[in-house]
One Martini backbone bead per residue (centre of mass of N, CA, C, O) as a GRO file, in nm:
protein
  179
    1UNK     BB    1   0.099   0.041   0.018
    2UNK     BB    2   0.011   0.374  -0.072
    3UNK     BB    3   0.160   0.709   0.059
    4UNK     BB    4   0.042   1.021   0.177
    5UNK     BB    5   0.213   1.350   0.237
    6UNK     BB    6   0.135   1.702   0.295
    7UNK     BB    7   0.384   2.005   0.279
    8UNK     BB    8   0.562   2.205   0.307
    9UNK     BB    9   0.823   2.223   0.453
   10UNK     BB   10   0.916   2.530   0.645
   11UNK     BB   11   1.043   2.326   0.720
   12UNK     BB   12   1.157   2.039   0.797
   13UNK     BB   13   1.031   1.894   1.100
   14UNK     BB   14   1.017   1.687   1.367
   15UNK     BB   15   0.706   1.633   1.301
   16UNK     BB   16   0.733   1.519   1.012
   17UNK     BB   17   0.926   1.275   1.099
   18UNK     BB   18   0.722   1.164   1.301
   19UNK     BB   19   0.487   1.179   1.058
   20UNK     BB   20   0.681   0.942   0.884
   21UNK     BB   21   0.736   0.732   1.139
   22UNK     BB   22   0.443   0.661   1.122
   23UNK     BB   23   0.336   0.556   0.879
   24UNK     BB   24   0.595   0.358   0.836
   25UNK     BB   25   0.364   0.136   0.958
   26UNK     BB   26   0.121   0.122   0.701
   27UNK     BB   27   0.346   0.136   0.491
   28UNK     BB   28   0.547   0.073   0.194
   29UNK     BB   29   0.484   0.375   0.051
   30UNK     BB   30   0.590   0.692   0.000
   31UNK     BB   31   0.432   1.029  -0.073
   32UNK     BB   32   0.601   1.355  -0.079
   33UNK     BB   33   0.432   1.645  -0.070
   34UNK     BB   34   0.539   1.968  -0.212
   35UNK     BB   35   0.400   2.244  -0.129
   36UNK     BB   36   0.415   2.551  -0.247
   37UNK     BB   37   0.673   2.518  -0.466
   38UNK     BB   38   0.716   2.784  -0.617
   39UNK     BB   39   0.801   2.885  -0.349
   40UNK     BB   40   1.032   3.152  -0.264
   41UNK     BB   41   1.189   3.405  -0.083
   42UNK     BB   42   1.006   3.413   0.197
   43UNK     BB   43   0.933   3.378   0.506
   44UNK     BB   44   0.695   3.159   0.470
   45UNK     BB   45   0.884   3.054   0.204
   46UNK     BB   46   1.240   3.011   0.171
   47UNK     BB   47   1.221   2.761   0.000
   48UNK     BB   48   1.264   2.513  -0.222
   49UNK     BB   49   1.201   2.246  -0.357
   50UNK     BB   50   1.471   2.134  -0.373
   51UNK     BB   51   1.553   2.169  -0.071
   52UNK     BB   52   1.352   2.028   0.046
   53UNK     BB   53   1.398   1.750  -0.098
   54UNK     BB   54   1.659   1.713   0.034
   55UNK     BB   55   1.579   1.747   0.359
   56UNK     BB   56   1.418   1.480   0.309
   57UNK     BB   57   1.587   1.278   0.153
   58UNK     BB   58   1.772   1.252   0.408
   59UNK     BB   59   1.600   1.195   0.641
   60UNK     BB   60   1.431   0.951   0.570
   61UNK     BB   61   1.643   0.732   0.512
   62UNK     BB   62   1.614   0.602   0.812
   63UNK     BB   63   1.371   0.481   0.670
   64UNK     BB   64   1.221   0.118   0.563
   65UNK     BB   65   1.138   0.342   0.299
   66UNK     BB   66   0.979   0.426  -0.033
   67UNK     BB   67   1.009   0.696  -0.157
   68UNK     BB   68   0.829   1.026  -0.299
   69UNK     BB   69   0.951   1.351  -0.411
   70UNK     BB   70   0.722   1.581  -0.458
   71UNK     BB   71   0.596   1.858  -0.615
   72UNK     BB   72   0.342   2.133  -0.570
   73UNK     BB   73   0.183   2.334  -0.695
   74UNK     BB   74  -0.045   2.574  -0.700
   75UNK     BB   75  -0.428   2.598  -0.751
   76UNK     BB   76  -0.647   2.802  -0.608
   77UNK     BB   77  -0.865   2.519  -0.688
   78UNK     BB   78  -1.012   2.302  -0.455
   79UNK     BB   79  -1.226   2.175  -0.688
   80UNK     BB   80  -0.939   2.015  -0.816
   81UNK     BB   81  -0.686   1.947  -0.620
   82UNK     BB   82  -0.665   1.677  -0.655
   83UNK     BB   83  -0.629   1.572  -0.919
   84UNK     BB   84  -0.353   1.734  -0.915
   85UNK     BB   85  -0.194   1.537  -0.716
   86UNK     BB   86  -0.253   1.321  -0.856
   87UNK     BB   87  -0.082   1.382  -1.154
   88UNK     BB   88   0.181   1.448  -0.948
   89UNK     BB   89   0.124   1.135  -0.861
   90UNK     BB   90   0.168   0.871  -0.767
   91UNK     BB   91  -0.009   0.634  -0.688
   92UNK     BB   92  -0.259   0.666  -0.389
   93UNK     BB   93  -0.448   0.498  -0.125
   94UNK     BB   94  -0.339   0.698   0.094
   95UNK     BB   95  -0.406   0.994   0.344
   96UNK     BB   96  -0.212   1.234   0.506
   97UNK     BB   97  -0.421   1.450   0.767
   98UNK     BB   98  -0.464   1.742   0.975
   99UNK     BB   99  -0.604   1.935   0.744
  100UNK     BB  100  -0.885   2.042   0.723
  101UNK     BB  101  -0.911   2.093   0.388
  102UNK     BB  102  -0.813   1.843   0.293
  103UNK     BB  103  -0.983   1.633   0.425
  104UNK     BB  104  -1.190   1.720   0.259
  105UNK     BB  105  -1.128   1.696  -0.025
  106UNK     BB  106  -1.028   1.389  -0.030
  107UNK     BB  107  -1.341   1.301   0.077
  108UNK     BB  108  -1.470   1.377  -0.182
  109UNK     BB  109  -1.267   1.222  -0.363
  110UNK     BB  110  -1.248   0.930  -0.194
  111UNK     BB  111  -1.030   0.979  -0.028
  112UNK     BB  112  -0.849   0.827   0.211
  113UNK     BB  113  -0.791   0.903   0.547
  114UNK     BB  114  -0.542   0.992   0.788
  115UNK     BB  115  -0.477   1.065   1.129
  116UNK     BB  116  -0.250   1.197   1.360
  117UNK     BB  117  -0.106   1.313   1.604
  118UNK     BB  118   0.063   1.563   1.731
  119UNK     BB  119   0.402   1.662   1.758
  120UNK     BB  120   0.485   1.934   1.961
  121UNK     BB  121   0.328   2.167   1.848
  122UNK     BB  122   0.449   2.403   2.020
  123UNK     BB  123   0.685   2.397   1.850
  124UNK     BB  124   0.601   2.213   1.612
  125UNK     BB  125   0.629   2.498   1.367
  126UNK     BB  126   0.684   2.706   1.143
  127UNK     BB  127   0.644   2.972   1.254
  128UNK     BB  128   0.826   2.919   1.494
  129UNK     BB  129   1.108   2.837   1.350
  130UNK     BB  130   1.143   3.084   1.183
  131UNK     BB  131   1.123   3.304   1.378
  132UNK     BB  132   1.377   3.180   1.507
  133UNK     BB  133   1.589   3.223   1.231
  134UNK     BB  134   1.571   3.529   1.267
  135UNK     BB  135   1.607   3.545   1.596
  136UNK     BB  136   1.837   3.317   1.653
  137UNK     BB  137   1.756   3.085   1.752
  138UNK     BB  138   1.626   2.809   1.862
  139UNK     BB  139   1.620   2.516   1.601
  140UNK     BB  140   1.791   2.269   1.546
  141UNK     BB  141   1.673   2.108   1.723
  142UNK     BB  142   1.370   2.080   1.568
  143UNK     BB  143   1.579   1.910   1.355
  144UNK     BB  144   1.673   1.748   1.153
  145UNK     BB  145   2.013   1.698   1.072
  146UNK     BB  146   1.965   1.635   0.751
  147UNK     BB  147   1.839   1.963   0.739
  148UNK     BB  148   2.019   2.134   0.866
  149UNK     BB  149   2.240   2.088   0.677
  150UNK     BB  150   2.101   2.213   0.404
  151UNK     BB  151   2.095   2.502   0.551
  152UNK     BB  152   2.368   2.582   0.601
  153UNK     BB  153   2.456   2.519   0.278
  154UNK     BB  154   2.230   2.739   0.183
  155UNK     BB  155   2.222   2.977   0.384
  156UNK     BB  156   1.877   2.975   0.521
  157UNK     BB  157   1.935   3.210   0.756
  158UNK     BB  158   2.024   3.466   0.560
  159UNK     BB  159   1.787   3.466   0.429
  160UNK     BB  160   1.528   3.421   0.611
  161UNK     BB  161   1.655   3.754   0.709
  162UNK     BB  162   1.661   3.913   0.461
  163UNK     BB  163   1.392   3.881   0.368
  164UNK     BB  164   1.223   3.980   0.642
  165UNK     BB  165   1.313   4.261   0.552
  166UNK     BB  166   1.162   4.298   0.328
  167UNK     BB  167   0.884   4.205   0.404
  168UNK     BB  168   0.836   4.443   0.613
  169UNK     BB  169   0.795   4.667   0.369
  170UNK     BB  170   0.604   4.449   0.169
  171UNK     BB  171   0.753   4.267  -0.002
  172UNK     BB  172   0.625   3.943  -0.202
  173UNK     BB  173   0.843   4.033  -0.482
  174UNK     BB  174   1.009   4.114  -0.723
  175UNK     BB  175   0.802   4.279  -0.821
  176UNK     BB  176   0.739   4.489  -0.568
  177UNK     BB  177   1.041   4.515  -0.488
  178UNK     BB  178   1.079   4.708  -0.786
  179UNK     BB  179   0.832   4.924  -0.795
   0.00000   0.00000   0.00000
């Protein structure tokens, strides 16, 4: 059997990791959607879709599960959501989600849906995660180590820092940002 499970994973953090290795005991196979792959180099989305990819795909390797890890781009139109996501992914028997929105979308097309409980979610949240990584907080305990490793690879920290501050100004693309 093989399981769906999409997040932005921006960054993949150890809540991510724990429900891959909670998923990875009821199925053969996984696969890893990256959620608003288009997206990078913003306080909310900083990593780009390859970024994320490598730190899932060094992350993941410890589990004796086959993984497949796809970027799924944003389409702004729920009632097709689904199929778009079947489109961009191998076939899968079910999906794995927390977010009452998947679940719905999900469950509308037919689609087997299972939920895990959150783990430490009160610290395990991306914009948790972000806002420390900005103010240079605590958070590599809270990032599996091939994802650390990753971020540092390529200064992850200074941009997502650079960004915040542009960000701060108001602007959320190159395009209003040079305007």
């Amino acid at each position: 059997m093989r399981g769906f499970y999409i997040g932005r994973f921006q960054p993949y953090h150890n809540g991510h990791h724990h429900m891959v290795k909670e998923i990875a005991t009821e199925v053969d196979e996984l696969v890893l959607g990256i959620g608003s792959a288009g997206d990078s180099h913003s306080t909310r989305n900083p990593f780009t879709a390859g970024e994320r990819i490598m730190m899932i795909t060094k992350s993941v390797a410890e589990f004796d599960i086959t993984t497949y890890v796809v970027p799924i781009e944003d389409l702004d139109r729920n009632s097709v959501w689904v199929s778009h996501v079947q489109s961009m992914s191998p076939k899968f028997d079910v999906a794995y989600s927390n977010n009452p929105l998947v679940i719905q979308l999900f469950n509308e097309a037919g689609v087997e849906v299972r939920q895990s409980p959150m783990f430490r979610r009160e610290v395990l949240e991306g914009t948790e995660l972000r806002q420390r990584m900005i103010d240079g907080g605590d958070w590599r305990g809270l990032v599996p180590d091939p994802a650390v490793d990753v971020i540092d690879e390529i200064d992850g920290i200074e941009r997502i820092q650079k960004v915040s501050d542009s960000d701060s100004n108001g602007h959320t693309s190159i395009d209003s940002a040079l305007d």
